[in-house]
PATI-864111 format. One record per residue (C-alpha): residue in one letter; chain; x, y, z. Coordinates in steps of 0.02 Angstrom, whole numbers. Example, Ala and Ser with C-alpha at 12.3 -4.5 7.8 and 13.67 -1.06 7.14 Angstrom:
ATOM residu chaine c1 c2 c3
ATOM A A 615 -225 390;
ATOM S A 684 -53 357;
// end
This chain:
ATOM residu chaine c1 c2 c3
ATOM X A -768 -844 124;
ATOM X A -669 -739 -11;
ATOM X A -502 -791 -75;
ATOM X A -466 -921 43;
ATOM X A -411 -1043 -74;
ATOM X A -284 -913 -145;
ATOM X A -193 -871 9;
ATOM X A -80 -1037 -3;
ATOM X A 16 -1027 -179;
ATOM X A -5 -811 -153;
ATOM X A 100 -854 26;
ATOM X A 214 -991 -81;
ATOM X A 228 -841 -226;
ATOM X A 271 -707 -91;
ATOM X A 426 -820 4;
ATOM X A 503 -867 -189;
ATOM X A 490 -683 -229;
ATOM X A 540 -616 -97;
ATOM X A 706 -756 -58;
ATOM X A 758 -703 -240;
ATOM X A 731 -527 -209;
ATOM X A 854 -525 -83;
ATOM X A 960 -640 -161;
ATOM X A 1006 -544 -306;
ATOM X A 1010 -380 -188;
ATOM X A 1143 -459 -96;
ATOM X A 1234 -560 -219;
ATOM X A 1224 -499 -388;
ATOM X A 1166 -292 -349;
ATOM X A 1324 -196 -375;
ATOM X A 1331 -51 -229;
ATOM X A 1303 122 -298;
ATOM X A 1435 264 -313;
ATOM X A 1430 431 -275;
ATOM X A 1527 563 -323;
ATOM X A 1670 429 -346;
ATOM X A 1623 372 -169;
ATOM X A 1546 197 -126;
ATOM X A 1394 197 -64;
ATOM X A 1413 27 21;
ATOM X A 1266 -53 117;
ATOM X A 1177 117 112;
ATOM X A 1127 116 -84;
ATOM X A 1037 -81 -54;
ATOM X A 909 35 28;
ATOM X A 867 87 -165;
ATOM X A 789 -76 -173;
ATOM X A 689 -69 -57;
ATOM X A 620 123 -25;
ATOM X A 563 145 -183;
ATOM X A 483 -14 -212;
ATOM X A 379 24 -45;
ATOM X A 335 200 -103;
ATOM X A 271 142 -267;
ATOM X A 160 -13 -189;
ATOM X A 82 131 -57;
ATOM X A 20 233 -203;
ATOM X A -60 75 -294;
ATOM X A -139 18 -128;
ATOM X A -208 198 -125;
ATOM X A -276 171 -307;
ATOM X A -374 1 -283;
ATOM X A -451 66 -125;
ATOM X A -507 202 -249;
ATOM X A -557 75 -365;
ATOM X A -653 -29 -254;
ATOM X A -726 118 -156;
ATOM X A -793 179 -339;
ATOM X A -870 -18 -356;
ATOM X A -956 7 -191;
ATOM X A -1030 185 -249;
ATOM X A -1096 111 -419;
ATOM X A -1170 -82 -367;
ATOM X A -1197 -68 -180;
ATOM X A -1085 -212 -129;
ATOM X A -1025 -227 59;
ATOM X A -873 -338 -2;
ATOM X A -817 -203 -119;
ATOM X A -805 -76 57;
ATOM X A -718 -221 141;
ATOM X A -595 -222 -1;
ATOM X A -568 -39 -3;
ATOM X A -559 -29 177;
ATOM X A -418 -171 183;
ATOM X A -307 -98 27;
ATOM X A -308 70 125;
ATOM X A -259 11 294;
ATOM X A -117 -97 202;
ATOM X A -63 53 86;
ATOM X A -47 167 271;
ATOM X A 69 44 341;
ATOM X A 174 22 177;
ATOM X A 167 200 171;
ATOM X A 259 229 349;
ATOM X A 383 114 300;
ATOM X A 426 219 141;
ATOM X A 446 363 243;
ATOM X A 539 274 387;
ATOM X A 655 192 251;
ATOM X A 670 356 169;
ATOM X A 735 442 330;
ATOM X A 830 330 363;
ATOM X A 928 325 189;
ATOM X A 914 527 193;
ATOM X A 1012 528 355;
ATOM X A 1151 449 274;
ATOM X A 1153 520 113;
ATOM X A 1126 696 129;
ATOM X A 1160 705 325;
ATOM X A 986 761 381;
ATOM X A 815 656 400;
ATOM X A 700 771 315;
ATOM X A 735 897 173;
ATOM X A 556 1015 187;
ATOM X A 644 1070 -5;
ATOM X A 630 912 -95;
ATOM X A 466 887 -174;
ATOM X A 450 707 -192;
ATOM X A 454 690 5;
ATOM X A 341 831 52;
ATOM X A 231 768 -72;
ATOM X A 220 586 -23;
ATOM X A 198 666 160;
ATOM X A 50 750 126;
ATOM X A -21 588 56;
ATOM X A 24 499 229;
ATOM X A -88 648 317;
ATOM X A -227 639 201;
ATOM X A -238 445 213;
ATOM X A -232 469 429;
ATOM X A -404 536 408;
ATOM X A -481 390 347;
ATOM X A -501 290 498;
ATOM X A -557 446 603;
ATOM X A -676 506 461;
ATOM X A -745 355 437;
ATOM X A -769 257 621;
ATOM X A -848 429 694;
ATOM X A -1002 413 559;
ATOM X A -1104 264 671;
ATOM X A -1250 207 530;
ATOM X A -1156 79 441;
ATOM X A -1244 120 265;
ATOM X A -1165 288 289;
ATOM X A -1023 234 348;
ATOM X A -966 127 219;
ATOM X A -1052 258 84;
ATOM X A -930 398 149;
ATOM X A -794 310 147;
ATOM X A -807 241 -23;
ATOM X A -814 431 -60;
ATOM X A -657 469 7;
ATOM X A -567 321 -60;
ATOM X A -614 388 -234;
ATOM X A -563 561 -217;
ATOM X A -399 528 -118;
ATOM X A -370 389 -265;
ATOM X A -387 501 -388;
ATOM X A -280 651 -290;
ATOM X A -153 511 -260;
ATOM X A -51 489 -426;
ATOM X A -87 654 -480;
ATOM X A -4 736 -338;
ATOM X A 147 617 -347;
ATOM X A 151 662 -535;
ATOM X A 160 843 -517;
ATOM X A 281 845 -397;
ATOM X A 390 715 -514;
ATOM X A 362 842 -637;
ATOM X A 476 976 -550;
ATOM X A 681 1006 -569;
ATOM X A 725 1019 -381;
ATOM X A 768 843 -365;
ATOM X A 889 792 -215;
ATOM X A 807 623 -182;
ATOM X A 876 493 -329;
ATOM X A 748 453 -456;
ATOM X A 782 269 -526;
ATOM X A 616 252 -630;
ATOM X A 701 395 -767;
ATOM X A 864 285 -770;
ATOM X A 792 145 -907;
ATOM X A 967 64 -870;
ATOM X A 1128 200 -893;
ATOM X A 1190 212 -748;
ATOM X A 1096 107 -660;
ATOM X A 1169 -32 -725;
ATOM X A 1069 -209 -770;
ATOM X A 1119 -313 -619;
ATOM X A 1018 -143 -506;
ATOM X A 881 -124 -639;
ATOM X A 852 -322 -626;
ATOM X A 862 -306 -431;
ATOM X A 750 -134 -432;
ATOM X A 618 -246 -534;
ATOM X A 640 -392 -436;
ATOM X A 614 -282 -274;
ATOM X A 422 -204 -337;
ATOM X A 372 -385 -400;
ATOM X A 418 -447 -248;
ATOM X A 347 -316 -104;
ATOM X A 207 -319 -242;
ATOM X A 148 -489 -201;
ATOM X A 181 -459 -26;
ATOM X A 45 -332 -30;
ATOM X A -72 -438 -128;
ATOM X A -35 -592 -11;
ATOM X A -57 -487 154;
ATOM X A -221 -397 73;
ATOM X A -294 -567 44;
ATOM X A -242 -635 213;
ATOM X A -338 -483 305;
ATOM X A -495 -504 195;
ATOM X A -505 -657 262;
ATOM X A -471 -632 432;
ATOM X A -609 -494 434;
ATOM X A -733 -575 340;
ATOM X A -716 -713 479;
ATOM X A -750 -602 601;
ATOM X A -893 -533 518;
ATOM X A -966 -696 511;
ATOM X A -939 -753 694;
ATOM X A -1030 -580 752;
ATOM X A -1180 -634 646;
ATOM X A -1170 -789 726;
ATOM X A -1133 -739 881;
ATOM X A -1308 -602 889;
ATOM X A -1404 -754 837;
ATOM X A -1350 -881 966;
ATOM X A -1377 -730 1066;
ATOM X A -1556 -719 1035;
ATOM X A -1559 -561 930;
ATOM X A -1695 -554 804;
ATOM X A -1660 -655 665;
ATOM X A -1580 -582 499;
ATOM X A -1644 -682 331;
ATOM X A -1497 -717 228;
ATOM X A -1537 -634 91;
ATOM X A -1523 -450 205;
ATOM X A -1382 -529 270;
ATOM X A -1281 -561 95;
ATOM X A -1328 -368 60;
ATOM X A -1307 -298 239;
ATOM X A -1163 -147 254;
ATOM X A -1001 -213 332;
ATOM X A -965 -173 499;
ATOM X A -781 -182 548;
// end
């Protein structure tokens, strides 16, 4: 079974990380200003949005990464991987943009700014990465299946960062871009806590991606057995090992 030995010091890594994470956000982070104006609780989101945003897009990249493995050596485990990095990277992914409402309601006094490049960009990730499931769970041969998807996983990867470059590349900024403060205004005590937060929602996403290889690889494995006790006709284990995943 893959990586089951690693979930315990990856879930002992994520709780250290994460308790000092939040530690130094709370005790040592000063809050931002404005303008002259405290932001208060509000600019503790910093730490947290952004870290998010930047874990979706690297989810997005290993699925492409592991959907490129699958293409070139025929692996079912390298789908499974893809599969599980995507799915993870959608759900960090609505919680950047639920975070990010949520901190542009109170800075700027709307939840959405159609203007602002950054968002609209990361948006149209969010759509393109919806039509994985669909795309993939309406193709019913399982060789197909998994090959199409490891298709789109590679081309979304690559359209991925360079979309969220280009759009980084424009002027038009309203949303606050810490990674091209290297520590002015920032300040240390942020930049430490900034770090702090993508090492620690980092290993999160490792731990978690780890947890649900597991959990599906189990399941793979008690269908198998559960079509043999069944009387199904018999698959050697050497089709079985090479077999397409079926999730």
């Amino acid at each position: 079974m893959p990586h089951t030995r690693r979930l315990v010091p990856l879930t002992i890594a994520t709780v250290v990380a994460c308790v000092v994470w939040i530690a130094v956000v709370v005790l040592v982070a000063p809050t931002q200003q404005v303008a002259g104006v405290d932001e208060g609780v509000r600019s503790k989101l910093t730490f947290l949005h952004p870290a998010l945003a930047i874990i979706t897009i690297a989810a997005f990249i290993v699925g492409g990464v592991f959907g490129w493995r699958h293409l070139s050596h025929d692996r079912p485990l390298d789908d499974l991987r893809a599969y599980v990095a995507i799915h993870l990277g959608q759900v960090f992914c609505v919680m950047a943009l639920v975070t990010g409402a949520i901190w542009g309601k109170a800075a700027w006094g709307v939840w959405w700014d159609w203007g602002e490049p950054v968002l609209v960009s990361f948006l149209i990730m969010f759509l393109l990465y919806a039509t994985y499931q669909p795309m993939r769970f309406a193709i019913e041969d399982p060789e197909r299946q998994a090959r199409t998807a490891s298709v789109f996983a590679v081309t979304a990867g690559i359209f991925t960062p360079v979309c969220f470059g280009v759009a980084r590349l424009t002027t038009n900024f309203l949303h606050p871009q810490p990674l091209n403060d290297p520590g002015g205004s920032f300040g240390a005590e942020a930049g430490l806590a900034f770090v702090l937060s993508i090492v620690a929602i980092g290993i999160l996403f490792i731990t978690l991606w780890h947890l649900e290889l597991v959990a599906k690889a189990t399941r793979i494995r008690l269908r198998r057995v559960q079509r043999d006790v069944e009387g199904e006709e018999a698959v050697p284990l050497v089709a079985r090992a090479s077999s397409p995943v079926t999730l």
